[in-house]
C-alpha positions as CSV (number, residue, x, y, z in Angstrom):
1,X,-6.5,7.9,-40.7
2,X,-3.5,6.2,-39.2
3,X,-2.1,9.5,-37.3
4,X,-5.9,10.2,-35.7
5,X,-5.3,6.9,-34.3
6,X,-2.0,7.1,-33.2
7,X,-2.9,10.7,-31.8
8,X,-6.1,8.8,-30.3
9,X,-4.1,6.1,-29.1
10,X,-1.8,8.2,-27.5
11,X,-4.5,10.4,-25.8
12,X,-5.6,7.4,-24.0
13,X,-2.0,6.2,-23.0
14,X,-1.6,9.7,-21.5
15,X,-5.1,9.2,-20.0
16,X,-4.4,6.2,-18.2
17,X,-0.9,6.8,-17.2
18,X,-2.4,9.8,-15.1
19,X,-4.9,7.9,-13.4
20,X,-2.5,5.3,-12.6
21,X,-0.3,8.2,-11.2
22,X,-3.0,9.6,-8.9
23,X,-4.1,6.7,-7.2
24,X,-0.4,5.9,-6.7
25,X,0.7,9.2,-5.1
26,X,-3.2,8.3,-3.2
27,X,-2.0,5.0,-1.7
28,X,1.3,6.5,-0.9
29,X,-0.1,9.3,0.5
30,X,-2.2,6.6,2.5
31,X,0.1,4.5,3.4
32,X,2.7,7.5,4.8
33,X,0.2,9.3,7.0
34,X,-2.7,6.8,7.7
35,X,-0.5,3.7,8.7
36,X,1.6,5.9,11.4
37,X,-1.6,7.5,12.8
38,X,-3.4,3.9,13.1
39,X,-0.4,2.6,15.0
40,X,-0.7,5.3,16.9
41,X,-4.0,4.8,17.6
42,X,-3.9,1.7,18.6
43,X,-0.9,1.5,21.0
44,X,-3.1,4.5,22.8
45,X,-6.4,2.5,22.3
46,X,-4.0,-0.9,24.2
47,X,-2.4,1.3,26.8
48,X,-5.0,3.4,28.1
């Protein structure tokens, strides 16, 4: 009974850890492309 919990236990860690990950490397992601093209943006939306 102990291992199917450390097994389950562990499942979930792994789970989680991967979720985590994604929406990390999402906001990153974000954050690289979106931020630059938004400045862009605007200083075009200002000027023009």
């Amino acid at each position: 009974m102990g291992r199917f919990i450390d097994d389950l236990a562990g499942a979930i860690y792994d789970l989680f850890k991967n979720i985590i990950r994604g929406f990390c490397y999402l906001l990153a992601g974000m954050l690289i492309v979106g931020l630059p093209l938004y400045l862009i943006a605007w200083i075009f939306d200002n000027v023009y």
